[in-house]
C-alpha positions in Angstrom: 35.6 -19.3 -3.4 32.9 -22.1 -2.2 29.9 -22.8 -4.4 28.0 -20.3 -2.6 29.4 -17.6 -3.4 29.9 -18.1 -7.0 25.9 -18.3 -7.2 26.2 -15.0 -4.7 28.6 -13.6 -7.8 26.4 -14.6 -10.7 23.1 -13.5 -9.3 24.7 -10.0 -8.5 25.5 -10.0 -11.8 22.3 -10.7 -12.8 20.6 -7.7 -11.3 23.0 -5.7 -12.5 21.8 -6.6 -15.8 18.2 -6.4 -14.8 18.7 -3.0 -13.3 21.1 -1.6 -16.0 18.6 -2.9 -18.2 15.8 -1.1 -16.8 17.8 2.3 -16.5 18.9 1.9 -19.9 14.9 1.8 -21.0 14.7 5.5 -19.4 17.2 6.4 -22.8 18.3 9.5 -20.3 21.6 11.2 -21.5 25.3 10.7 -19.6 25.1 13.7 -17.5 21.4 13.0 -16.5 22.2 9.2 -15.9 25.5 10.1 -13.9 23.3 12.7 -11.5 20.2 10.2 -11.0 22.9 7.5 -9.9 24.7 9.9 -7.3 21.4 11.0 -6.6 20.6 7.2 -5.8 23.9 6.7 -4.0 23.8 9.5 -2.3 20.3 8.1 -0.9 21.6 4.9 0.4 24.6 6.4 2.2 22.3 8.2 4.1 20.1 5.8 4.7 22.6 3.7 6.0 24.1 6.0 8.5 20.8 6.6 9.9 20.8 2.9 10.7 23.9 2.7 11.7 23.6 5.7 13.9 20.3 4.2 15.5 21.4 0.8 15.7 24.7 2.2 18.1 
């Protein structure tokens, strides 16, 4: 790996942190916090196909 991608690596981590962080400060339940992330993934998929469909 070059030196760019280990500060690509470590600030990946660091929004994971940030984000878990700020999920975390919601205090939802497992089953809640497993749907509201599928819901979440679920959104970007699509999102993502539409742009991939459009862009041809």
């Amino acid at each position: 790996m070059t030196e760019g991608n280990w500060i690509q690596l470590v600030a990946l981590f660091g929004w994971l942190i940030l984000a878990g962080s700020a999920f975390a400060s919601y205090r939802l339940n497992w089953r809640e916090g497993v749907r509201m992330a599928l819901l979440w993934a679920g959104i970007f998929v699509a999102v993502g196909l539409v742009f991939s469909l459009a862009m041809g």
